[in-house]
C-alpha positions, -999 to +999 in steps of 0.1 A: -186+485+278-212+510+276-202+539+251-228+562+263-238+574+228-278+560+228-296+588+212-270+610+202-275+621+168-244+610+137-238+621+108-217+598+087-208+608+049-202+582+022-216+558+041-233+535+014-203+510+009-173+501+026-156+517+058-184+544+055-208+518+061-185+500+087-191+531+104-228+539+102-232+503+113-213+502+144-230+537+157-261+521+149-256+489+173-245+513+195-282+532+194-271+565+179-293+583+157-280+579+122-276+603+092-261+584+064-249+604+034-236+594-003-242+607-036-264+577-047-299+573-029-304+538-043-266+534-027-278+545+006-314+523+006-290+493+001-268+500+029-296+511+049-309+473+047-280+458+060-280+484+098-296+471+119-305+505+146-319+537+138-307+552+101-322+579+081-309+589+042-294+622+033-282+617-003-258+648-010-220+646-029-193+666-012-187+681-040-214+703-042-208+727-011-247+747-016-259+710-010-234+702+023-243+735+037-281+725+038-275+688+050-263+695+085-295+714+089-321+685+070-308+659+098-307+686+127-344+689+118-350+652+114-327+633+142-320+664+163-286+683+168-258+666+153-233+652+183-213+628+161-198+639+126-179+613+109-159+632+079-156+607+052-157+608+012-143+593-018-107+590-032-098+614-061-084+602-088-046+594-092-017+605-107+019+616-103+026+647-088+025+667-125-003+640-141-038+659-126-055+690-146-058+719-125-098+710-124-087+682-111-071+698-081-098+719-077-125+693-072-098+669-045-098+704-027-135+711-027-139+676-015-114+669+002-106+704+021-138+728+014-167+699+019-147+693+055-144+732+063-184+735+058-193+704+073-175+713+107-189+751+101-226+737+103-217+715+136-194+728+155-210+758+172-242+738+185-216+712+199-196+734+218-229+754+232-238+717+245-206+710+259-202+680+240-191+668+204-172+644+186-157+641+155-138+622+135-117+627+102-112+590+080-084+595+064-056+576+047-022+563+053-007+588+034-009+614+058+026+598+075+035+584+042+027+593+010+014+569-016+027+566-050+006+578-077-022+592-051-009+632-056-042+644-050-051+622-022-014+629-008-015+664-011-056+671+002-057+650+032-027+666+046-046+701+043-077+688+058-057+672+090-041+709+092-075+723+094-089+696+117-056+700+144-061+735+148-101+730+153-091+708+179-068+725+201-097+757+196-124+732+208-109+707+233-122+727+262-156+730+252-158+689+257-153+688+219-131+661+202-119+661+168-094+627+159-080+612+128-077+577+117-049+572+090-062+539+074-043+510+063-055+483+040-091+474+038-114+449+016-133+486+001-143+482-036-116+514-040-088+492-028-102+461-051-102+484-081-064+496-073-049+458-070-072+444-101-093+426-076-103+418-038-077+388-043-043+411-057-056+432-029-054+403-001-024+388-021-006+426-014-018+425+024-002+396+029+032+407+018+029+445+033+015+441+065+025+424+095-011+415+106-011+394+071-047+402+059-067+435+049-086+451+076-125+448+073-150+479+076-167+462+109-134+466+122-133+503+112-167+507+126-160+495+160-126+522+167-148+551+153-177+540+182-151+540+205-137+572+193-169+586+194-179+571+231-179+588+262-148+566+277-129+585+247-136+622+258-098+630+270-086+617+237-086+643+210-058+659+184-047+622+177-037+608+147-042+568+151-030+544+127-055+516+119-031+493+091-021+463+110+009+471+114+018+488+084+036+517+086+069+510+106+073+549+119+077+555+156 
């Protein structure tokens, strides 16, 4: 199937390990132009070795908004207008609803909420003059069921999807399309560190999910190409669960 992306430009953050990387590597076989973004630049040379396609390093942390409201300018200038925005980033830390400081609630929102608000600020009028944009929002699970001990997380994504559902209905028309993925279970280095190991991890999968086994980034990648395709262009405002099976919710 021919996606009809070639030469479109992406922009895909935290894309030096895991889905991220899933991500930048599926838009890549796809022959997008793409922007891959992390904190770490040695991170992103790494990850940039194992793409095969056209990929260009914009180390920035979402964290620092100065630094986000630059970047979608730098890759304009070096790829051309950003078509594709893939809205990724980092878990915050965890913690019961009444565990995290205050600063730590600030930072998941700036992150989390703020870094998505300026992202979609610096793309989203040169998509809609063009009549054509897509983007889509990684998120987690927890935005149909909240995860123990992931407050932060919980609480962040949830205000992030609000913004990114209004934006959509506002944009639809203007061959715009903003979607959300609420991610299962996958072999990440985040979900390794949270079971002990990539083996309590699988050993979890097996017992949680119908599909038996942890999803793998590749996997990831190849939804978010087709979410980002041309055959996808009357699909916008969804929320799609990509978990195997996990959540049992109708």
């Amino acid at each position: 199937m021919d996606l009809g992306i070639e030469g479109r430009t992406a922009l895909v953050m935290a894309a030096s390990r895991g889905i991220g990387r899933g991500i930048a590597g599926a838009l890549a076989r796809e022959g997008a132009r793409v922007a891959i973004s992390s904190r770490s630049e040695e991170s992103l040379r790494e990850a940039a070795e194992q793409i095969d396609g056209e990929v260009q390093l914009f180390p920035a942390d979402t964290g620092d908004l100065d630094r986000i409201r630059r970047l979608t300018d730098e890759v304009a200038e070096a790829l051309g207008p950003i078509e594709i925005l893939v809205l990724n980033t980092g878990g915050p830390p965890g913690g019961g609803a009444l565990d995290n400081t205050l600063e730590e609630w600030e930072e998941a929102f700036r992150t989390l909420v703020l870094a998505t608000r300026v992202l979609v600020e610096g793309v989203v009028p040169g998509m809609r003059e063009r009549g054509w944009g897509r983007i889509v929002n990684v998120a987690s699970s927890s935005i149909r069921e909240p995860i123990a001990g992931l407050t932060l997380s919980n609480a962040n994504r949830l205000a992030a999807l609000g913004l990114l559902e209004t934006l959509a209905d506002e944009v639809a028309g203007d061959g715009v399309t903003v979607n959300t993925v609420a991610t299962g279970m996958f072999a990440t280095d985040r979900l390794a560190d949270r079971h002990g190991s990539l083996e309590g991890a699988e050993a979890a999968a097996k017992e949680r999910i119908p599909a038996r086994r942890l999803g793998h980034p590749d996997e990831y990648g190849d939804l978010v190409a087709f979410l980002c395709s041309e055959r996808a262009a009357y699909l916008t405002g969804a929320v799609i669960p990509l978990d195997g099976g996990m959540l049992r919710s109708v």
